[in-house]
C-alpha positions as protocol buffer text, in pm:
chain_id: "A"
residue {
  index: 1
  type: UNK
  ca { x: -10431 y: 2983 z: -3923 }
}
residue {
  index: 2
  type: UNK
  ca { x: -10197 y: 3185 z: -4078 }
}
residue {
  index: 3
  type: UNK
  ca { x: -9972 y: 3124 z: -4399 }
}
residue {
  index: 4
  type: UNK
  ca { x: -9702 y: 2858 z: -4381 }
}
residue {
  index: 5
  type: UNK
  ca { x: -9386 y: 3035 z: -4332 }
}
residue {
  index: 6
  type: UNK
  ca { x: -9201 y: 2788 z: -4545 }
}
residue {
  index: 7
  type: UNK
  ca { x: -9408 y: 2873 z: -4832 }
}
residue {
  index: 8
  type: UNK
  ca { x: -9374 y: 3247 z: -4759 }
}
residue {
  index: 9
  type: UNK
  ca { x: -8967 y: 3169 z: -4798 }
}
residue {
  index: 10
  type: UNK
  ca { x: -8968 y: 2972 z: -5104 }
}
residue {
  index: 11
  type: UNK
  ca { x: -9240 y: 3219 z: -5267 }
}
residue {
  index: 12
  type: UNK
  ca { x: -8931 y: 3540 z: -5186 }
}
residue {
  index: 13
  type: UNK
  ca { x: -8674 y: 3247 z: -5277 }
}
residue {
  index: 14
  type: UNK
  ca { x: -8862 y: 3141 z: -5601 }
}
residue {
  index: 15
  type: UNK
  ca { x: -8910 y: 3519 z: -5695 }
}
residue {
  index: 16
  type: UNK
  ca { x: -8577 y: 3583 z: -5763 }
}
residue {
  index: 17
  type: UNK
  ca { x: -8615 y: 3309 z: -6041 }
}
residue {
  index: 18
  type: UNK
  ca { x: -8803 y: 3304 z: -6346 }
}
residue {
  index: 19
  type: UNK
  ca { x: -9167 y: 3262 z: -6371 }
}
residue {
  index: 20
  type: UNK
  ca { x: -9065 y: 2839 z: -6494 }
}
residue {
  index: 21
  type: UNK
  ca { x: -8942 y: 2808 z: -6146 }
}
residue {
  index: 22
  type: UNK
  ca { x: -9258 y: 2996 z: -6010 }
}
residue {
  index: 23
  type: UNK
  ca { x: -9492 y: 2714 z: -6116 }
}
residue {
  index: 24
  type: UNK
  ca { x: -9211 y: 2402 z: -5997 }
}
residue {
  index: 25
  type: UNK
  ca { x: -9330 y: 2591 z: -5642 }
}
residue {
  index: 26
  type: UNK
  ca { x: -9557 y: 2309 z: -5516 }
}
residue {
  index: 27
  type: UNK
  ca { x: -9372 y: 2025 z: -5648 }
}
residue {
  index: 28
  type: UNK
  ca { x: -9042 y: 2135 z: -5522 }
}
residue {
  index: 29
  type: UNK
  ca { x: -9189 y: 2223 z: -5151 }
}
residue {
  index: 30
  type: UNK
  ca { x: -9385 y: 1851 z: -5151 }
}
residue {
  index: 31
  type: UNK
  ca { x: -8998 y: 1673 z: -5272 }
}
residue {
  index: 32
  type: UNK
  ca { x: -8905 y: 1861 z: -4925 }
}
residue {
  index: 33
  type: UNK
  ca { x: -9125 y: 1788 z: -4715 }
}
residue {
  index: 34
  type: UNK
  ca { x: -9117 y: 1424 z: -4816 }
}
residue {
  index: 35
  type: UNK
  ca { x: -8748 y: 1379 z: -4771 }
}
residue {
  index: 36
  type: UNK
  ca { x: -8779 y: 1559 z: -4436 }
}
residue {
  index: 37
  type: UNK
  ca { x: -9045 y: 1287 z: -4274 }
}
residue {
  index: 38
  type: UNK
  ca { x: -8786 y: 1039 z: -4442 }
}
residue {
  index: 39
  type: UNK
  ca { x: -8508 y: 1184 z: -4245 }
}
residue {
  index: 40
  type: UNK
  ca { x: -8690 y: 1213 z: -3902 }
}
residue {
  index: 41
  type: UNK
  ca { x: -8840 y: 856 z: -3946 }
}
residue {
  index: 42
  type: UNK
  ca { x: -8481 y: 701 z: -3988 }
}
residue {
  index: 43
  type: UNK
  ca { x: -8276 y: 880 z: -3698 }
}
residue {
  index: 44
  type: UNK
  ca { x: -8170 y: 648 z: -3424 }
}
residue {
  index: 45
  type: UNK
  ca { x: -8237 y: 763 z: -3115 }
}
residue {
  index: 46
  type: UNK
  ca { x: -7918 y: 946 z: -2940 }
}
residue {
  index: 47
  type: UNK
  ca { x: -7870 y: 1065 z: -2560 }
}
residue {
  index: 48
  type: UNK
  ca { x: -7864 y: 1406 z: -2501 }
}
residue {
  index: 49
  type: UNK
  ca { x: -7587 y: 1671 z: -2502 }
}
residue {
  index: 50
  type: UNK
  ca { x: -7508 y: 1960 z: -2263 }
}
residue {
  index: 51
  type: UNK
  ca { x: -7755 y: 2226 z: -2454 }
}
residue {
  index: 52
  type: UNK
  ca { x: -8044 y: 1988 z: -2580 }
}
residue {
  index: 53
  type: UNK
  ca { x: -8420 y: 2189 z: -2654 }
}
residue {
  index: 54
  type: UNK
  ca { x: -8666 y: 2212 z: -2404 }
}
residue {
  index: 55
  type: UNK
  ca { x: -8945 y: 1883 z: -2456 }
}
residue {
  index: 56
  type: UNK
  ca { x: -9202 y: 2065 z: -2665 }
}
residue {
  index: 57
  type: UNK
  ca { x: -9501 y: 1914 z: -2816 }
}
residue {
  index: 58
  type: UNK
  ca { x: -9438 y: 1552 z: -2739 }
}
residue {
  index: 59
  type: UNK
  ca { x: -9079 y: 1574 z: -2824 }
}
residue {
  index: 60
  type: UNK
  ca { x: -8735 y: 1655 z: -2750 }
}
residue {
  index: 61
  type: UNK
  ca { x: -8407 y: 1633 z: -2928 }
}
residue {
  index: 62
  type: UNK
  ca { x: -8017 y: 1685 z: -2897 }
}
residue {
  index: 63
  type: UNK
  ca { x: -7970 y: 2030 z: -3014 }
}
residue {
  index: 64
  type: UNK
  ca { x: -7661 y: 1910 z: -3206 }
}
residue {
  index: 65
  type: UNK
  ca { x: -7834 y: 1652 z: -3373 }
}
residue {
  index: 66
  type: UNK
  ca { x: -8141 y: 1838 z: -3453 }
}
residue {
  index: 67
  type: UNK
  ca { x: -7888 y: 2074 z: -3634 }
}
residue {
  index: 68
  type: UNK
  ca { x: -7760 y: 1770 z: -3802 }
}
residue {
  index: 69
  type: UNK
  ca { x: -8059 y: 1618 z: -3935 }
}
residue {
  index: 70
  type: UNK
  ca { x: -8153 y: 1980 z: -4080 }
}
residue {
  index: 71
  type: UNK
  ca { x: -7892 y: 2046 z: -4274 }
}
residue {
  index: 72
  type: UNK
  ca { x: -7843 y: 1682 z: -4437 }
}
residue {
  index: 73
  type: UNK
  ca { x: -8216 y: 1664 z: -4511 }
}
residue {
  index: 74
  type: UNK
  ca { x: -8157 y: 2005 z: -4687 }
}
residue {
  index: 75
  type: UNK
  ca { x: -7860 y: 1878 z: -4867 }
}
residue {
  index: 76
  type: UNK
  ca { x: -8065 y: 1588 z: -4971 }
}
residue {
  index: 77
  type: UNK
  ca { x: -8312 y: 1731 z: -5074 }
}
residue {
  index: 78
  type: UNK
  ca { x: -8107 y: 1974 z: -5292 }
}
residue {
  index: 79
  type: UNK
  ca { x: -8014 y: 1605 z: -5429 }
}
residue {
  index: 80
  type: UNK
  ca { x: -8384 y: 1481 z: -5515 }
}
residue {
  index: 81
  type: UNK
  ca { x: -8473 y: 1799 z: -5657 }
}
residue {
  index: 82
  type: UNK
  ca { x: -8166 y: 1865 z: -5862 }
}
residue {
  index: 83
  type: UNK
  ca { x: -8257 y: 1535 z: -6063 }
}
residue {
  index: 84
  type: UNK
  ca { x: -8610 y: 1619 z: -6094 }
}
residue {
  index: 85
  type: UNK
  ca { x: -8563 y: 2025 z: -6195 }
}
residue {
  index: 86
  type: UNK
  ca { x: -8263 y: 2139 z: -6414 }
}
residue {
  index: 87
  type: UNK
  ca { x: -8335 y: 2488 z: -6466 }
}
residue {
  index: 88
  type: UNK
  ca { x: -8128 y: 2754 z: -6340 }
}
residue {
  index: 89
  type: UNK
  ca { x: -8323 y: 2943 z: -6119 }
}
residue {
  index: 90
  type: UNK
  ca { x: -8474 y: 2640 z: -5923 }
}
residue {
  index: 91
  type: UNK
  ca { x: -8087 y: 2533 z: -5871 }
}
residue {
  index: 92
  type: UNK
  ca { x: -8017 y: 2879 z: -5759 }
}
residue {
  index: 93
  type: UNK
  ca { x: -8293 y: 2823 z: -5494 }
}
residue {
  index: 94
  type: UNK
  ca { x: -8178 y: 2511 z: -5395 }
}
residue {
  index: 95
  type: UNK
  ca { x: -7866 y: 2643 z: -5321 }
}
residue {
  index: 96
  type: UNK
  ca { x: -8014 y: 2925 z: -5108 }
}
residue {
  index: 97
  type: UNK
  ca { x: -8239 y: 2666 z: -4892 }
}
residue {
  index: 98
  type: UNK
  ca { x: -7918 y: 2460 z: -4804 }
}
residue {
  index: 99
  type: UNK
  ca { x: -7761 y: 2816 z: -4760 }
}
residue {
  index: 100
  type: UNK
  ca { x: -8030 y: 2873 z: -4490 }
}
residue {
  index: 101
  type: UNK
  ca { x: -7919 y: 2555 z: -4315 }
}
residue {
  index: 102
  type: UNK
  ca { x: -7630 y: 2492 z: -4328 }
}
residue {
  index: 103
  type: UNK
  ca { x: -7411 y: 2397 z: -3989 }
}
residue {
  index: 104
  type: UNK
  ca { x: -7227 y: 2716 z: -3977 }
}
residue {
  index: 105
  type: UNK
  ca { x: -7190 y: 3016 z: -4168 }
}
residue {
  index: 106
  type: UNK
  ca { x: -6927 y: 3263 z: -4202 }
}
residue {
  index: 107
  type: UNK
  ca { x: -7086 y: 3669 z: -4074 }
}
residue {
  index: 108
  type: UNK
  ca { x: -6927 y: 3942 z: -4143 }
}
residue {
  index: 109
  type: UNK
  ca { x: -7051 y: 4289 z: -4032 }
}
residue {
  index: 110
  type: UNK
  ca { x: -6965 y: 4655 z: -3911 }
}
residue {
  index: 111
  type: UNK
  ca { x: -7011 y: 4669 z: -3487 }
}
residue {
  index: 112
  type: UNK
  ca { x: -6927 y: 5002 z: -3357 }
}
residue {
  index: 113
  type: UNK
  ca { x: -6727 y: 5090 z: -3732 }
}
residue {
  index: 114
  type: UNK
  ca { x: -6517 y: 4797 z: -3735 }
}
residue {
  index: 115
  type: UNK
  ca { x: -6516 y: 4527 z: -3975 }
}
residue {
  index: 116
  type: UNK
  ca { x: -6581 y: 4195 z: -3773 }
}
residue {
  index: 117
  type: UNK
  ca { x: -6612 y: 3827 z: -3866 }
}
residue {
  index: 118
  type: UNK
  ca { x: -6701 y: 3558 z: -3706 }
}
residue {
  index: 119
  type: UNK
  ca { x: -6825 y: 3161 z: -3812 }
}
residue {
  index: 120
  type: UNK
  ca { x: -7211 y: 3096 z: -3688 }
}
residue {
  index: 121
  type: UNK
  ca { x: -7337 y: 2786 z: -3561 }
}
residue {
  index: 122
  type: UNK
  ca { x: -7667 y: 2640 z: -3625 }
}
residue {
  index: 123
  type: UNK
  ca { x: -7907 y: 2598 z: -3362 }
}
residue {
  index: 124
  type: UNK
  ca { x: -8257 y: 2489 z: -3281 }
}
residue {
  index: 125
  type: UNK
  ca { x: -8544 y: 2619 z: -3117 }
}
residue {
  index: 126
  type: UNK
  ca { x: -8960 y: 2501 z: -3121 }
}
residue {
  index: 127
  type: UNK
  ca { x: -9040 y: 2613 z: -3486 }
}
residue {
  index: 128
  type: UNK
  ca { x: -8679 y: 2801 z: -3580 }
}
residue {
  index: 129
  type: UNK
  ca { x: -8349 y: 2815 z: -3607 }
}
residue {
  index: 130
  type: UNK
  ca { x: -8109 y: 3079 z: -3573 }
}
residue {
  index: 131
  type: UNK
  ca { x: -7730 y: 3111 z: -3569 }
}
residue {
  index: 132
  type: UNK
  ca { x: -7536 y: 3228 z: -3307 }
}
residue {
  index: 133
  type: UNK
  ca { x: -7147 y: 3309 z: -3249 }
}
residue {
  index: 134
  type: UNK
  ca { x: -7034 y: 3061 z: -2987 }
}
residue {
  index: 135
  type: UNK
  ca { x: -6719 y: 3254 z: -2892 }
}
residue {
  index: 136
  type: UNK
  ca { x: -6970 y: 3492 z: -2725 }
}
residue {
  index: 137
  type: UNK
  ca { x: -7281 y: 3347 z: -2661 }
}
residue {
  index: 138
  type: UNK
  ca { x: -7472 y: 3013 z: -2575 }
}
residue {
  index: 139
  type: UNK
  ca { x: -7837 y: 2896 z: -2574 }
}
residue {
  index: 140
  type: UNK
  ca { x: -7981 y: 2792 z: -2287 }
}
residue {
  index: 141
  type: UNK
  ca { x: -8349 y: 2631 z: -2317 }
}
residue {
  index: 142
  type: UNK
  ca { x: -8518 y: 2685 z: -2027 }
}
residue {
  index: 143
  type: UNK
  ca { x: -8902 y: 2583 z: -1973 }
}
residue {
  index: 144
  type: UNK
  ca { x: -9118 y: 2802 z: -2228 }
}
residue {
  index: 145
  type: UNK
  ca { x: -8884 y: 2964 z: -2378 }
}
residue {
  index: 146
  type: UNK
  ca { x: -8483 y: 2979 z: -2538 }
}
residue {
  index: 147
  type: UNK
  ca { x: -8232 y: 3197 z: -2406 }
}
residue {
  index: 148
  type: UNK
  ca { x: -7939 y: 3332 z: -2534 }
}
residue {
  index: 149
  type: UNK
  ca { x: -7684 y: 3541 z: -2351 }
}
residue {
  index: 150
  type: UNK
  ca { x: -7315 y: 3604 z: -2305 }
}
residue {
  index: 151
  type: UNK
  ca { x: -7054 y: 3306 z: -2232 }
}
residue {
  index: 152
  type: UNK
  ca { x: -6833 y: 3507 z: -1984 }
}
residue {
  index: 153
  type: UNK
  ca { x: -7045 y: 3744 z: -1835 }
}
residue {
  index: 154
  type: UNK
  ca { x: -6900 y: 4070 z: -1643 }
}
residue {
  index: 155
  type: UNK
  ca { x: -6805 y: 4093 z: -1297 }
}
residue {
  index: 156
  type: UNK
  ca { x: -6893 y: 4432 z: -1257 }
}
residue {
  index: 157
  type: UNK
  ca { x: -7220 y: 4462 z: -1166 }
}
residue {
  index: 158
  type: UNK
  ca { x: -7203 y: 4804 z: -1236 }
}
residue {
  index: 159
  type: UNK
  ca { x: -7324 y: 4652 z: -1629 }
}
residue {
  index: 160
  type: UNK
  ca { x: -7685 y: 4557 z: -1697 }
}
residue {
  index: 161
  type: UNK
  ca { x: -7782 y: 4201 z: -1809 }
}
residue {
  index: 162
  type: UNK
  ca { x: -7739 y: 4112 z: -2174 }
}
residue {
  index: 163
  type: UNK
  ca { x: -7945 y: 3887 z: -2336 }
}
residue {
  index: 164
  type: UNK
  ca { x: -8200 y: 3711 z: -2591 }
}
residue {
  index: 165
  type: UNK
  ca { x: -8510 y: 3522 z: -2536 }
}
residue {
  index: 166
  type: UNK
  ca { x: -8738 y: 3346 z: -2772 }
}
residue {
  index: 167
  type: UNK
  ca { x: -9088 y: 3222 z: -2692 }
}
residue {
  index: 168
  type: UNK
  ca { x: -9420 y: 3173 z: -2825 }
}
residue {
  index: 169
  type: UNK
  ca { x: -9821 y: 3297 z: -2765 }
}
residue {
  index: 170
  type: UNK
  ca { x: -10151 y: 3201 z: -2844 }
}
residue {
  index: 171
  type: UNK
  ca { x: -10205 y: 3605 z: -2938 }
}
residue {
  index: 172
  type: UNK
  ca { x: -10209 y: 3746 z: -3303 }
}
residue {
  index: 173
  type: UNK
  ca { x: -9865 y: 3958 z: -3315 }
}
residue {
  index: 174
  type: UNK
  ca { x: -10055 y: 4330 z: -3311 }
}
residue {
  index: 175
  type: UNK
  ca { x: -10240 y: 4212 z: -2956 }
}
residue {
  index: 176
  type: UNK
  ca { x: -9905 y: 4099 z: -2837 }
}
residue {
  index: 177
  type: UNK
  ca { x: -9734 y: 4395 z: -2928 }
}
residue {
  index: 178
  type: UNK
  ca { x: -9984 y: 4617 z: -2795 }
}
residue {
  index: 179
  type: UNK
  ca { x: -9988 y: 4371 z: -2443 }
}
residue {
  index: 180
  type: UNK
  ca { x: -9623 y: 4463 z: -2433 }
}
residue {
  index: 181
  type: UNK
  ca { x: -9632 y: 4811 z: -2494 }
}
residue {
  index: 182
  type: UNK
  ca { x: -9852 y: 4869 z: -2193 }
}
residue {
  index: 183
  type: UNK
  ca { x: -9622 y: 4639 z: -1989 }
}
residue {
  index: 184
  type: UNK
  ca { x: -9354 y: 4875 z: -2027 }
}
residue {
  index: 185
  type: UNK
  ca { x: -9560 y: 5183 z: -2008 }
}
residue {
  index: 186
  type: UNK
  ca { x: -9334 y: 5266 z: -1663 }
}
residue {
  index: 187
  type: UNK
  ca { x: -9042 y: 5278 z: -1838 }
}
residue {
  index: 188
  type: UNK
  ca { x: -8946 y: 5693 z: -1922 }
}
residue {
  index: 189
  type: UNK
  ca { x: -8953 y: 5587 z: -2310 }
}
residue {
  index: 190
  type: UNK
  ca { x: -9141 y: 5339 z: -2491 }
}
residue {
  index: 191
  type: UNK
  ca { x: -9243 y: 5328 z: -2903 }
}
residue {
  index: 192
  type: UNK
  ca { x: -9411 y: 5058 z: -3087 }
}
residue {
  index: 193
  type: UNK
  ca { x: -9385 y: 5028 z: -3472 }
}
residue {
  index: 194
  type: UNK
  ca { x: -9429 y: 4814 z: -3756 }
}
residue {
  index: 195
  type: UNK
  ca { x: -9134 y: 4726 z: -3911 }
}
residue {
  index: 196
  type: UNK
  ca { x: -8963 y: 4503 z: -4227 }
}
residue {
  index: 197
  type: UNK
  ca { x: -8600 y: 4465 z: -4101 }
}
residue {
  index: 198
  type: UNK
  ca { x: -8498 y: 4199 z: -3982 }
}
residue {
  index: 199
  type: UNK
  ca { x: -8789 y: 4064 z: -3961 }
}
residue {
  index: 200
  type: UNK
  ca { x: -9144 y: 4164 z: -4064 }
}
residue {
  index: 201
  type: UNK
  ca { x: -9372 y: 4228 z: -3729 }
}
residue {
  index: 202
  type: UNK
  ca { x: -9369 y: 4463 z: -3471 }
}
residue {
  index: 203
  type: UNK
  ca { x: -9095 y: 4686 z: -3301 }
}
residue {
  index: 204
  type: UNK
  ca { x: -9174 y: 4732 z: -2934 }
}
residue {
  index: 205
  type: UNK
  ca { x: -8890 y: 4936 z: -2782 }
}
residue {
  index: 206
  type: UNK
  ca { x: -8837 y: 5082 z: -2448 }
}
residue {
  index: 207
  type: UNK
  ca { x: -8525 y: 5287 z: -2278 }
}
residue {
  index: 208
  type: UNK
  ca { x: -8526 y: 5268 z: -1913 }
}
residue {
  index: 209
  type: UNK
  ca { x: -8260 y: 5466 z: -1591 }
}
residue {
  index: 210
  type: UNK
  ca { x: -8266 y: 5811 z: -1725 }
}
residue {
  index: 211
  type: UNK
  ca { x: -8442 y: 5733 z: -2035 }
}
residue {
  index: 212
  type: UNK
  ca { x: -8155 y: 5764 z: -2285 }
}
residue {
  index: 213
  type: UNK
  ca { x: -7933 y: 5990 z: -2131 }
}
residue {
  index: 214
  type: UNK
  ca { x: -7677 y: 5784 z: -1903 }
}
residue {
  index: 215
  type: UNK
  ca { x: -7435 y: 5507 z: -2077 }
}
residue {
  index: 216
  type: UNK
  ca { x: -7565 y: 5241 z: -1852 }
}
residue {
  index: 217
  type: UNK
  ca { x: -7944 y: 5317 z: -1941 }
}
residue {
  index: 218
  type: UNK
  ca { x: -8120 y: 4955 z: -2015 }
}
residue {
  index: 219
  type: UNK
  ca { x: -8237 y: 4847 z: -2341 }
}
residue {
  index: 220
  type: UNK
  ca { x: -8552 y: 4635 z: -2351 }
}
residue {
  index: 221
  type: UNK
  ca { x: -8648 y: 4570 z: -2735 }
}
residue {
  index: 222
  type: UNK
  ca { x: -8942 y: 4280 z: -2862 }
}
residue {
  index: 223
  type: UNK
  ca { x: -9002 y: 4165 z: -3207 }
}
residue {
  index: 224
  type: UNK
  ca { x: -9305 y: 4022 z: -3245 }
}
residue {
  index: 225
  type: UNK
  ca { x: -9405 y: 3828 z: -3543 }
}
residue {
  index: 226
  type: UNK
  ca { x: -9662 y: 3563 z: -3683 }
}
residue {
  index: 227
  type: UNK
  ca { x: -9554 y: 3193 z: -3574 }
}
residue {
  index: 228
  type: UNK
  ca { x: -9804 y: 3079 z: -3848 }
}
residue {
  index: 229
  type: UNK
  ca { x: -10007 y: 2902 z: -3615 }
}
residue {
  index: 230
  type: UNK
  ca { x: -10267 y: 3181 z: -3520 }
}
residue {
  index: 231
  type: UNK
  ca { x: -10008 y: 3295 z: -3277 }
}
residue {
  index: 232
  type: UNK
  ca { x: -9694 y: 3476 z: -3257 }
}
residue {
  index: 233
  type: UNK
  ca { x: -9313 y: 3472 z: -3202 }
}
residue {
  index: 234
  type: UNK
  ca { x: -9174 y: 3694 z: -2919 }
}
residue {
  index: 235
  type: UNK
  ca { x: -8804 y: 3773 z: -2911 }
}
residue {
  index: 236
  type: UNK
  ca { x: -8694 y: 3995 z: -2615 }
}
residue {
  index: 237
  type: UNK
  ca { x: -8321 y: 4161 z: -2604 }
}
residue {
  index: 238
  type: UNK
  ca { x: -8175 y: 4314 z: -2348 }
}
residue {
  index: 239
  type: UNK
  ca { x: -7877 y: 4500 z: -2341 }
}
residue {
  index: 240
  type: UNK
  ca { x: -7754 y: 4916 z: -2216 }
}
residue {
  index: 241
  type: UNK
  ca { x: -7750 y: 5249 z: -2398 }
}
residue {
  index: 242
  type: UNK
  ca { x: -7384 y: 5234 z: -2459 }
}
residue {
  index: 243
  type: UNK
  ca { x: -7387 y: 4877 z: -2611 }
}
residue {
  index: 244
  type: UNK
  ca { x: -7644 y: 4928 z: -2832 }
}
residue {
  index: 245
  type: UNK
  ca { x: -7373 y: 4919 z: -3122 }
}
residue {
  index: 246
  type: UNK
  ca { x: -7225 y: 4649 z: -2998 }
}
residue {
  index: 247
  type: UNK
  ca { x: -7455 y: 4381 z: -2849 }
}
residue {
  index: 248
  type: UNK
  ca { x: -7791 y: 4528 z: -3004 }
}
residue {
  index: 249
  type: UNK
  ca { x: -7603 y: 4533 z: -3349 }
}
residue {
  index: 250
  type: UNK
  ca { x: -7487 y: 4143 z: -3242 }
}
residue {
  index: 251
  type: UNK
  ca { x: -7890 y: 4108 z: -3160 }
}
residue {
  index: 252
  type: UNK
  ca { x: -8017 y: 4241 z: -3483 }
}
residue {
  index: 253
  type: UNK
  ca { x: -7815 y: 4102 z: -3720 }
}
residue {
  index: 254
  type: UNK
  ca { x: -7861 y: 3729 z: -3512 }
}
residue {
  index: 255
  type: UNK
  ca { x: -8247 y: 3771 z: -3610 }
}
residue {
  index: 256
  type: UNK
  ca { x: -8208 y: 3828 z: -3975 }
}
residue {
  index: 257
  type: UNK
  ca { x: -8091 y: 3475 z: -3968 }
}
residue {
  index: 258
  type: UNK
  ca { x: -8355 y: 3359 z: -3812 }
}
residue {
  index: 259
  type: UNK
  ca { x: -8597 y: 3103 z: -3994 }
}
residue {
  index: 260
  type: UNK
  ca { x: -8924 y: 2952 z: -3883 }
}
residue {
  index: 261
  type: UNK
  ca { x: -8891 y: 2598 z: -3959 }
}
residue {
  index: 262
  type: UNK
  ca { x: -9260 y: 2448 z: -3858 }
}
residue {
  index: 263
  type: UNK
  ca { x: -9597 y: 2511 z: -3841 }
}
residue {
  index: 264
  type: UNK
  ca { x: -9807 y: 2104 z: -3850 }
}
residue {
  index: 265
  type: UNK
  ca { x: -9640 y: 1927 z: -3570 }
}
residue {
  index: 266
  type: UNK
  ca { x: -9833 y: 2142 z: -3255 }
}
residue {
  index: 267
  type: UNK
  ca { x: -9960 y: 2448 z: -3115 }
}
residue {
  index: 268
  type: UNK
  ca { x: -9764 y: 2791 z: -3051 }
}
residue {
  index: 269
  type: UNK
  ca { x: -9703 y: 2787 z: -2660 }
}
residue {
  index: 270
  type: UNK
  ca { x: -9840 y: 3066 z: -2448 }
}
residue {
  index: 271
  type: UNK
  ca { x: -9592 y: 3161 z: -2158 }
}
C-alpha cells in the first residue's frame, strides 16, 4: 500500500507553513475527512447528466454534481478548520486546498509564444480530478478508463487523433512503465525517464511516421504514477510533431492540475 496521496499534498501544502502548522497536520486532515463523509452521506440522489463517470467501485455519480459536492465540502471544511486553527500558515493552506477545488479556475500560459487564457472547469474521474478547458475539449468516460479529446475535431484526415486518456493498474508504476516501453518498442523512437514535472512518475515517450522528422509524425506520451493503492495511474496523450506546442503544451499543463482525490473506497482497476 502506498502513501495516501492526500497526506503527501497537505505534507508539500503544510511545508510552506511554519513548523506550528506542521504538527496541526493530523488534526486538520481528520476535520476533512470528517466533513467529507458528512457531505457524501447528505446528498440526495440526482439523475444523471450528459457526461456522468463511468460506475466504478459500487458507485456512480453526475459528473457535475460530483464537482459540486467537492468543492463545497472543501469550502466547508475551510469553515470548520478556520474556527478550530487561527494561525497564518494553516489559513494559507486552507486557502490552497479550496484553491485545488474549486469549480473553475482561471489558466493562463504561453502555447506556441503567445500569451493565452482560458477559465478551467472541474471535473471528476475514479480517484482524481483535473481541469479541463471546455471551449476545446470534453471528457468522455468510457468503460475502464476517461477520455479527453477535442470538441470539434478536424475534417481533414490528413491530422492524427488528439487526445487524453486516464486509467488505472494493479502494477507498481516502474513495471508499468517498463510494460509500456516494450509496447512501443516498434515505434522508430521511444525513451523512458523518471521525471518531477508535472507530475512525479515516469516519462514514457515515443515518436512514430518518420520518427521526428515530418510535421504530421504522431506523438504517443504516458505518465505513469503511484495511485496509492499498490497500483498506478496511466495517462496516455496523443497528439503530432507539429502540435506538440500546442496540444502537448495544452496536455502538460492539464496534468499539473491534476489531483488524486482517493485511496479507501476500492481497488485501482486493471484495464
Amino acid at each position: 500500500m502506498g502513501r495516501d496521496p492526500w497526506d503527501q499534498e497537505i505534507a508539500d501544502g503544510l511545508k510552506k507553513g511554519t513548523d506550528d502548522a506542521m504538527r496541526h497536520k493530523d488534526e486538520i486532515w481528520m476535520a476533512i475527512k470528517e466533513r467529507i463523509h458528512n457531505e457524501q452521506a447528505q446528498q440526495p440522489a440526482e439523475p444523471e447528466t450528459r457526461f456522468a463517470p463511468r460506475e466504478s467501485k459500487g458507485r456512480r455519480r453526475s459528473g457535475r454534481r460530483a464537482a459540486g459536492w467537492i468543492a463545497g465540502t472543501a469550502a466547508a471544511a475551510a469553515i470548520v478548520l478556520t474556527v478550530s486553527f487561527q494561525t497564518a500558515p494553516v489559513q494559507a493552506f486552507i486557502d490552497q486546498v479550496k484553491e485545488w477545488f474549486a469549480p473553475q479556475k482561471t489558466v493562463e500560459q504561453e502555447l506556441e509564444g503567445m500569451p493565452e487564457t482560458s477559465v478551467d472547469q472541474l471535473h471528476e474521474g475514479a480517484d482524481y480530478v483535473i481541469y479541463i478547458d471546455e471551449s476545446r475539449f470534453m471528457m468522455v468516460h468510457e468503460s475502464g478508463l476517461d477520455r479527453i479529446e477535442l470538441k470539434e475535431k478536424p475534417t481533414d484526415d490528413r491530422y492524427p487523433e488528439v487526445f487524453m486518456e486516464i486509467s488505472q493498474e494493479r502494477i507498481d508504476p516502474k513495471s508499468a512503465a517498463e510494460q509500456l516501453q516494450k509496447e512501443l518498442q516498434t515505434y522508430p523512437k521511444v525513451e523512458a525517464n523518471l521525471v518531477d514535472e508535472p507530475i512525479q512518475g515516469w516519462e514514457v515517450r515515443a515518436v512514430g511516421g518518420t520518427g521526428g522528422k515530418e510535421w504530421d509524425d504522431p506523438v504517443i506520451r504516458y505518465y505513469v504514477f503511484d495511485n496509492g493503492q499498490g497500483g498506478s495511474f496511466v495517462v496516455k496523450q496523443q497528439y503530432f510533431l507539429e502540435a506538440s506546442e500546442g496540444f502537448g503544451a495544452r496536455f502538460h499543463n492539464m496534468m499539473k492540475e491534476f489531483h488524486i482525490t482517493s485511496n479507501h473506497n476500492g481497488e485501482a482497476t486493471k484495464e
